[in-house]
C-alpha positions in Angstrom: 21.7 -25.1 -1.5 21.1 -23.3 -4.7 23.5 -20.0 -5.4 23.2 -17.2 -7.9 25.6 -14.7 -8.9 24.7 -11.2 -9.8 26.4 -8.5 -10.5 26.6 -4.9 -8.8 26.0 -1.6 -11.1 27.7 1.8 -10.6 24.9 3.0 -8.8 24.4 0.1 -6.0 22.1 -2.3 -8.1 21.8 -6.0 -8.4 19.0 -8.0 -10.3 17.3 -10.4 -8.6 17.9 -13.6 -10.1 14.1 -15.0 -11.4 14.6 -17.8 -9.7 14.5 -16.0 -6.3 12.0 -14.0 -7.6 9.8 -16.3 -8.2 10.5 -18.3 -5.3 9.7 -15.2 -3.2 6.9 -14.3 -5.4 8.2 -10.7 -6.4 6.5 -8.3 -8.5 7.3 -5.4 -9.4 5.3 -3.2 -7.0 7.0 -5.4 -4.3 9.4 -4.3 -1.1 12.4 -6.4 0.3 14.5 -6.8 3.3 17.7 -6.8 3.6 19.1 -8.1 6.9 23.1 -8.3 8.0 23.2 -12.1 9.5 27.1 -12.7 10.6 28.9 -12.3 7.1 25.7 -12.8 5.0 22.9 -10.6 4.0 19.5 -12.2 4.5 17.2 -11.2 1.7 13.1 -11.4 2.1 9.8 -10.2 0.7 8.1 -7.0 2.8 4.4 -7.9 3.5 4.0 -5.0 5.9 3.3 -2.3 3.4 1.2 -3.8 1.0 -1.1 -5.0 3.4 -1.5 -2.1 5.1 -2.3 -0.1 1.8 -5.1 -2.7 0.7 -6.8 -2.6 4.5 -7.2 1.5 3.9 -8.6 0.7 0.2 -10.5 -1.4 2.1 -11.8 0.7 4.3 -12.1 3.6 2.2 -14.3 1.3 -0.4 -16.2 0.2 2.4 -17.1 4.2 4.0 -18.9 4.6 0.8 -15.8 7.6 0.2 -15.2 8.5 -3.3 -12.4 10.2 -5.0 -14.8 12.9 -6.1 -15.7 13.7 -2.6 -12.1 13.5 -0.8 -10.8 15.7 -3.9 -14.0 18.4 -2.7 -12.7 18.2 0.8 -9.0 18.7 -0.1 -10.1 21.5 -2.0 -12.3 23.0 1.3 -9.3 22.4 3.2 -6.9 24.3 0.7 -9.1 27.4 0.5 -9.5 27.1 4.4 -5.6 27.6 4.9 -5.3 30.1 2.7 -8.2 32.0 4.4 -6.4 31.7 7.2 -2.8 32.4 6.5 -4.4 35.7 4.5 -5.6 37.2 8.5 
């Protein structure tokens, strides 16, 4: 078993070690996980979030829905509230 030591900053921080970076495949737009496991702290790569974000691109790209038309309808939407908070 490989070890790395790294230390803590003032405010909480560690780096990641690149080896474990890379071995996890972490980029910088990347989540982890920590998890407590007895005295040891489990550390692993967050799928979840990214996934979930490129199945709504996906979606969106695929609805044919541009930014120019969901900026129009936040717009609408904006001038209907204030419509309706002005009654």
């Amino acid at each position: 078993m490989e070890t790395y030591v790294s230390k803590v900053t003032t405010a909480g921080q560690v780096t990641i070690p690149k080896k474990v970076r890379d071995a996890l495949d972490l980029d910088d737009e990347d989540f982890v996980e920590f998890a407590r496991v007895g005295n040891a702290i489990l550390l692993r790569k967050l799928q979840a979030r990214r996934d979930k974000v490129q199945a709504i691109r996906e979606k969106i790209r695929r609805s044919g829905l541009t930014r120019t038309r969901v900026e129009a309808i936040v717009k609408e939407t904006r001038k209907e509230m204030w419509r309706r908070r002005r009654r």
